[in-house]
N, C-alpha and C positions, 0 to 999 in steps of 0.2 A: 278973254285976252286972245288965246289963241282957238281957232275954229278946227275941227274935223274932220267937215267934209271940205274944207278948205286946202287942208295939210294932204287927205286921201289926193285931190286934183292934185295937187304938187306932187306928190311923188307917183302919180303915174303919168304926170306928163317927164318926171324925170328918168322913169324909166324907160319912157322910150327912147329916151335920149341917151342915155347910156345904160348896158347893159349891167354894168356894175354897179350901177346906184345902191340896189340892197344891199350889196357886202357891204360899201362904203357906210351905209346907215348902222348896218349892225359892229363895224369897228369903230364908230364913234359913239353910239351905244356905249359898247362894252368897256370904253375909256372915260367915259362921264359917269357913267353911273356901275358901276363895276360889280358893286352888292347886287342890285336888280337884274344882270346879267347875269351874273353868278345865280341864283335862286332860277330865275326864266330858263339856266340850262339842265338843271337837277330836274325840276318840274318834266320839261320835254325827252328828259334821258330815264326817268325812274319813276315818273308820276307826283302824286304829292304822297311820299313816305318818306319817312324818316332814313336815309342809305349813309349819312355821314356820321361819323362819331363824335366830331367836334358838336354837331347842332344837337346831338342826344347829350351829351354831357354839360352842353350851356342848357338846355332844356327840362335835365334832370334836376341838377344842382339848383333851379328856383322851385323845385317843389318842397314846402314846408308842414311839416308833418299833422295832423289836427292836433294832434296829443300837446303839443309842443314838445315832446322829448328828442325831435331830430329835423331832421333837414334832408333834401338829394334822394336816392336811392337807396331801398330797404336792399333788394336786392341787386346782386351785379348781372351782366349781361350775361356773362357764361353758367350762371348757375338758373337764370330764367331761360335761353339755349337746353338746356339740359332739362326742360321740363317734360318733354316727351313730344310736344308740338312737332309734326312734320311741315315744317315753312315753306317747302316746295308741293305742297297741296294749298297751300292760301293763299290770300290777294295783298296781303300785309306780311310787312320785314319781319325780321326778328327785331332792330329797333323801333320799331311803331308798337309790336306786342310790349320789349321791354319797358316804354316810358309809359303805356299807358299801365299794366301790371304797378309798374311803383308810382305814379300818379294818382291810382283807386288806393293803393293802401296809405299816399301821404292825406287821405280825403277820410280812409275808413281804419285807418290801422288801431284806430281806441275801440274797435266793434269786434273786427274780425284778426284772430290769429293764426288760421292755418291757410299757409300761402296758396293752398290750392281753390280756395275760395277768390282769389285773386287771378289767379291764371283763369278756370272758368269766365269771371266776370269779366276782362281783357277779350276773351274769348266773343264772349254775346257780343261788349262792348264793338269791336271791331268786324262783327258778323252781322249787326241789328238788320233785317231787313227788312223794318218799317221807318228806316231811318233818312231823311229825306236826301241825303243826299249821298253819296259815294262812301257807305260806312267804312269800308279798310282805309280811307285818307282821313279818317278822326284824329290820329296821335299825329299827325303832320301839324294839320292846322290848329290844333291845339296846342302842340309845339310850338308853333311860329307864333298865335298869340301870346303865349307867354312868355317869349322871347321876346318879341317885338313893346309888349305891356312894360317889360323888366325897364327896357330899354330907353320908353320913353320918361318911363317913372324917376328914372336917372337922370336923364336928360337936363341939365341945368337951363333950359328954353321950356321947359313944360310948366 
């Protein structure tokens, strides 16, 4: 339907035409599609980590436990904070460490019960460096699929 390298010629013959054409695109942008705007400024302001609380607690709260005895977050964020972690020597938030920490134990908590086997493995987890792709953005986009998964599974069109 629509072309590419089509749309590319159009906007830069409209940029020569006006210098404002980008602003214009990006406040029409950010009016039509507001979610996508929203997430495109996080990404370019913080990379892909987890910095909001909203998206960690929609993100936690589908994590269900293997055991089936629970649901969300074994632990809170102030007491995995309190793990000893210095977050200002890694490449990863403290919530990208927190969801993924309670993500391994809603996967492993019927196996392992001392939490520090969980902060460790968060640890590798978000360190992996044979991991193909930018290992500290793992609990982001892991995040965002299971947000986005929740979402469509809800979705009365799916």
């Amino acid at each position: 339907m629509y072309n590419i390298e089509k749309a590319n010629r159009i906007y830069k013959e409209k940029m020569l035409e006006d210098s404002r054409f980008a602003e214009k695109i990006i406040d029409d942008f950010r009016e039509k599609m507001p979610e996508i705007f929203a997430k495109t400024m996080f990404e370019k302001e913080f990379g892909c980590h987890i910095v909001d609380k909203d998206m960690y607690e929609e993100a936690v709260s589908l994590l269900k436990w293997s055991d089936d005895r629970g649901y969300g977050a074994k632990w809170t964020v102030e007491e995995i904070q309190n793990s000893g972690i210095n977050f200002e020597k890694t490449d990863y938030y403290p919530l990208d460490f927190a969801y993924v920490v309670n993500m391994l134990y809603s996967d492993y908590g019927h196996i392992f019960t001392d939490p520090n086997y969980y902060f460790k493995m968060a640890m590798a987890y978000l360190e992996d460096p044979d991991y193909f792709g930018k290992a500290d953005e793992r609990a982001y986009k892991n995040a965002i699929k299971r947000i986005e998964y929740n979402a469509k599974k809800l979705s009365p069109n799916s």
